[in-house]
C-alpha positions as a Markdown table, in Angstrom:
| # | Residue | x | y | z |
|---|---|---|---|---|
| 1 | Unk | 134.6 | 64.8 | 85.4 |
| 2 | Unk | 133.1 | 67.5 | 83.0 |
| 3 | Unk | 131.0 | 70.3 | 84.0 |
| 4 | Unk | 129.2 | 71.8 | 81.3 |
| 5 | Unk | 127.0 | 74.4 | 82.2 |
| 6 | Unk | 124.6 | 77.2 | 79.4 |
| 7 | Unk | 124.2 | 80.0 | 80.9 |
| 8 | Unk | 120.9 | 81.2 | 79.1 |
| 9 | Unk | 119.6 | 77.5 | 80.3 |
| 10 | Unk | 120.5 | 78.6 | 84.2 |
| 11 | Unk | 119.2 | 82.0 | 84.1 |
| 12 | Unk | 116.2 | 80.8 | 82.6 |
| 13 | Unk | 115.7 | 78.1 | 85.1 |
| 14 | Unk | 115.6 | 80.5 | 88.4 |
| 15 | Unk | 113.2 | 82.9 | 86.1 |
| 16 | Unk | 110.8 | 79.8 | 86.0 |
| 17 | Unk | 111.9 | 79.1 | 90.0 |
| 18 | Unk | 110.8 | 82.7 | 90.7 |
| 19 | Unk | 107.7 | 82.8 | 88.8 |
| 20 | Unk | 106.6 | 79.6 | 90.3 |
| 21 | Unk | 106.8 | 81.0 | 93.8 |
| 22 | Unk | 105.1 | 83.9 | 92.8 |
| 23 | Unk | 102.5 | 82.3 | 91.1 |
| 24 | Unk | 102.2 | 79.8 | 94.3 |
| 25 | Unk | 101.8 | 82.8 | 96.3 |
| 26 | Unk | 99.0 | 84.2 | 94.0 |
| 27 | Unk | 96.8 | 80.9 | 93.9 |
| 28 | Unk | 97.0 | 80.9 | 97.5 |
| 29 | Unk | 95.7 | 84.5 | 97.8 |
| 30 | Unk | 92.9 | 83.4 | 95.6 |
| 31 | Unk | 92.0 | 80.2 | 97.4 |
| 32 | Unk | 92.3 | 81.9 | 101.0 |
| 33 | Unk | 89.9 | 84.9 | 99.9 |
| 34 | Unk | 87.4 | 82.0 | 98.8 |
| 35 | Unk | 88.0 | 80.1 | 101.7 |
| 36 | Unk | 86.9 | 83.1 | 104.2 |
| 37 | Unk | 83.8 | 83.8 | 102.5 |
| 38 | Unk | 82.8 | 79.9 | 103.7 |
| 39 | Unk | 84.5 | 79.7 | 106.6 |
| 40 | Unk | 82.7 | 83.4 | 107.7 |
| 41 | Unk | 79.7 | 81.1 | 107.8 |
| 42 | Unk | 80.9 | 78.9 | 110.6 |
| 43 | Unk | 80.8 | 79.0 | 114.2 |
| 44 | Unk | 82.5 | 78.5 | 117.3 |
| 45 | Unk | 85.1 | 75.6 | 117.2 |
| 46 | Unk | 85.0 | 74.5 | 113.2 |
| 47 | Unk | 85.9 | 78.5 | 112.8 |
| 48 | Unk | 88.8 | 78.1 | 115.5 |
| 49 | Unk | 90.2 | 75.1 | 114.3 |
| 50 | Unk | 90.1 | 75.9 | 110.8 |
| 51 | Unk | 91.7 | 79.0 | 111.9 |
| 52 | Unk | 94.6 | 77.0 | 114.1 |
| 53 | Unk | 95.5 | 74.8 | 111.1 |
| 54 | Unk | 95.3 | 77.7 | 108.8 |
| 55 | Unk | 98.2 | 79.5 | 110.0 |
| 56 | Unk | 100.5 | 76.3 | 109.7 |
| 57 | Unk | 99.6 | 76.4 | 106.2 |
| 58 | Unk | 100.4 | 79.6 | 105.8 |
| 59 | Unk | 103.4 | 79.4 | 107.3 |
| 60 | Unk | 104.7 | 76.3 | 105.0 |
| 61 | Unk | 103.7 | 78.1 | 102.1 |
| 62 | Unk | 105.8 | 80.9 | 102.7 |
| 63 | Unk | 108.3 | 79.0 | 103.9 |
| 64 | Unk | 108.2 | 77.0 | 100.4 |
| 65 | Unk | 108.1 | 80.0 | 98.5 |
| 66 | Unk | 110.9 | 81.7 | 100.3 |
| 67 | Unk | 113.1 | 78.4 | 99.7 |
| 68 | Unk | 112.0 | 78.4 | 95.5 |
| 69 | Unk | 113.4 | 82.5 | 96.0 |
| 70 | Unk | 116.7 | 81.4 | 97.7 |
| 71 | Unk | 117.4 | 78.5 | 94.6 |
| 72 | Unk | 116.5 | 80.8 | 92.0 |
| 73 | Unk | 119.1 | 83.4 | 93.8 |
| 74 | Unk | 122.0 | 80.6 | 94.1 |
| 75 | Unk | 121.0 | 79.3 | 90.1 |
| 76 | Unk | 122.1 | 83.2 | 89.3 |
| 77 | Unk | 124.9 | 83.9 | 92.0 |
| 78 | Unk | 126.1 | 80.2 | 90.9 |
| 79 | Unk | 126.2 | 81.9 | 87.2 |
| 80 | Unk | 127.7 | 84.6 | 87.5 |
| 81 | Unk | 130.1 | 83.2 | 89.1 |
| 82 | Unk | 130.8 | 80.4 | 86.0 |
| 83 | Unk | 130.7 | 83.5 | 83.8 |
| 84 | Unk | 133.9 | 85.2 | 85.8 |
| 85 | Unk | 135.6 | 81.6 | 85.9 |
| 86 | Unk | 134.9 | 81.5 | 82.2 |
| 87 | Unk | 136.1 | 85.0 | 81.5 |
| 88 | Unk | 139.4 | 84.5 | 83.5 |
| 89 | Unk | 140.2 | 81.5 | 81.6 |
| 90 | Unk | 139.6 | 83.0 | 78.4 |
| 91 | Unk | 141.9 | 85.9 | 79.5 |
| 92 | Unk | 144.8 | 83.4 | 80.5 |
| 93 | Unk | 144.7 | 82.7 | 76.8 |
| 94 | Unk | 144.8 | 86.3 | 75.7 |
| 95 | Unk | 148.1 | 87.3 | 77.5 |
């Protein structure tokens, strides 16, 4: 079995992991501060239960966004790693 991994194609991956989460985070900002202007409006129990159901949400999103932050760390820790593999190799060869 052959493991071939590019190192520029890795890095670039968790970049694109770590700006996604970001990015999911800053939609989410948007929609909840358009969200409160309508549900502001409401009254009694629409209000709460909107409320109650949007703090699950909130939670899953941040839990989503803190599982894209801990693949994009592994991508890089997985990485460097490769790089010090490859670099002890190639120094087996320069003895």
């Amino acid at each position: 079995m052959t493991i071939q991994i590019t190192y520029a194609t890795v890095t670039s991956s968790a970049a694109d992991i770590r700006s996604s989460a970001t990015e999911i985070g800053g939609q989410l900002d948007q929609l909840n501060g358009k969200v409160k202007k309508v549900v502001a409006t409401w009254d009694g129990e629409a209000q709460q239960a909107y409320h109650a159901q949007h703090s699950g949400w909130d939670a899953e999103v941040n839990g989503l966004k803190t599982t894209l932050m801990q693949i994009a760390t592994a991508l890089e820790q997985a990485t460097e790693g490769y790089q010090q593999t490859d670099r002890r190799a190639a120094q087996q060869f320069g003895s």
